[in-house]
N, C-alpha and C positions, 0 to 999 in steps of 0.2 A: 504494500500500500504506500511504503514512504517516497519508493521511486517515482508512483505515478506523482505523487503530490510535487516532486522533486523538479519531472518534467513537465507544470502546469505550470511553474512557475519560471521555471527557463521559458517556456514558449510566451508567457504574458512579458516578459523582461523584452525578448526580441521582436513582439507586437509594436512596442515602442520606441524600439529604434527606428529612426531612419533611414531612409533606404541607400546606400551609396552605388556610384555608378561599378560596371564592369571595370576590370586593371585592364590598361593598356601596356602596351609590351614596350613602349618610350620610358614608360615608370619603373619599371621593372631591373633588378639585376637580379642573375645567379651566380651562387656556387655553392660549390663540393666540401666535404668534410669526409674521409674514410674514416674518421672517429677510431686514430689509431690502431687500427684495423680489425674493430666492433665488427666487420661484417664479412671477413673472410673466416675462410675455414670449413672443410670439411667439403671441398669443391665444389664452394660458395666466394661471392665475392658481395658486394654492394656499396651504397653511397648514400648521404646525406645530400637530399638538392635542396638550398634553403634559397628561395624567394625573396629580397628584399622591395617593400614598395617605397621608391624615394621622392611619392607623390603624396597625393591627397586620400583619403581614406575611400577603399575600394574594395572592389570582391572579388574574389578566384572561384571556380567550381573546387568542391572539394576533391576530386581527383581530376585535375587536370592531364589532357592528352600528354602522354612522355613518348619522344623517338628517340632512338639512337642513331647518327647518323655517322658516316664511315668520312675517309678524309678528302673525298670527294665532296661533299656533303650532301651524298646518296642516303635516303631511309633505309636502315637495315629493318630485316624480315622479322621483328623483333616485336613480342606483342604485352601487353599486361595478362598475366594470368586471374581470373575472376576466384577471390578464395574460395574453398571449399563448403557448397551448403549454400553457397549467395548467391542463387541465380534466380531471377538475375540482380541480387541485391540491393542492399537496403538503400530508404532515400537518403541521400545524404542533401543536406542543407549547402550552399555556397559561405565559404568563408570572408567574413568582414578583417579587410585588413589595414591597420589602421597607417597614417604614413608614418616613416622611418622604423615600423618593425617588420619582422620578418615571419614567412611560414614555413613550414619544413614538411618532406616525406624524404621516407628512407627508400630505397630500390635494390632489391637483391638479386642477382643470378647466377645460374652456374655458372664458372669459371673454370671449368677443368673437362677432361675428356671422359665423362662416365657413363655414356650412352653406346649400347652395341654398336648404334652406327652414327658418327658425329658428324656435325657440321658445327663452324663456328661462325663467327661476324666480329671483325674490329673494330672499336664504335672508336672515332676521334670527336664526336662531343654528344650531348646531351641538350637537346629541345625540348621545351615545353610549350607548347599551343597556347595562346592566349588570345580567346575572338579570332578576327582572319591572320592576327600575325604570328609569329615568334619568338622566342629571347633561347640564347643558347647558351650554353657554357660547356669548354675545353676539357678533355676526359682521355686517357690512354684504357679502356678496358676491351676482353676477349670475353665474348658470352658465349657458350655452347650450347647447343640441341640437339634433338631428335633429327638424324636426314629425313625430307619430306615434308618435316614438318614447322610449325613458325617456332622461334627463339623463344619459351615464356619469361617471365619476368616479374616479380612481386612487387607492389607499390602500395605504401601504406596512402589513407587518407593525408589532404595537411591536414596541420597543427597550426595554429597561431604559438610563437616564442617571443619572451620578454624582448621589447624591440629596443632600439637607438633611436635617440634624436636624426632626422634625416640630412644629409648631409655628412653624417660621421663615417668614420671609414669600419669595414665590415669586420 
């Protein structure tokens, strides 16, 4: 009972904010954090892509489109895997994000040869879709897969993290 009550009152809280416009990818920077290597292991790799808005207060979809793209800056065949039991998963709400902080998701993939029959992709950065544009950030990693089939890829929701004055350096 205490959760429902928990979430009536988060939803009357966000009744009354205001509504801010979508992030434009002009406002926008990324980067990476391997979080001292929080996310390798066990032929596993991932990353930290933290979103800074160095604009006016706006909103992201909670899981924004992620590509990996090669150093052409061709899309690799590289897709978000949907977790397990969510399909096609829950609503997720867009995130408000305020200017000079940041929002973060984490991304993990295999990094090693442990499929009967592998294929890999060199990503040289990391895109995120924003409306019709893009914002990229620079990335040396190797994803491997299943041959035949696409790259998967886990991507948490963002987060909103305690942000900076805009303008400060990240």
């Amino acid at each position: 009972m205490m959760p429902l009550i928990a979430l009536m009152i988060a939803a009357q809280a966000l009744a009354g904010a205001p509504a801010a416009p979508a992030c434009r990818p002009a406002q926008l920077r990324l980067s990476l954090d391997g979080k001292d290597g929080d996310f390798n292991g066990m032929s596993h790799a991932g990353t930290e892509v933290s979103i800074r808005n160095t604009g006016a207060d706006c909103t992201l979809p909670a899981l924004p489109t992620i590509q990996f793209r090669d150093s052409r800056g061709r899309v690799l065949p590289a897709a978000r895997r949907a977790p397990a039991g969510m399909h096609p998963g829950p609503v997720m709400l867009p995130l408000r994000l305020a200017g000079g902080h940041r929002a973060t998701t984490d991304l993990r993939w295999v990094a090693g040869p442990v499929f009967p029959h592998n294929r890999s992709a060199r990503a040289a950065s990391i895109v995120v879709k924003i409306g019709a544009g893009t914002v990229r950030v620079p990335t040396m990693a190797v994803l491997y897969g299943e041959t035949g089939k696409s790259i998967g890829f886990e991507q948490s929701p963002l987060h909103a993290e305690e942000g900076m004055a805009a303008g400060e350096p990240a």
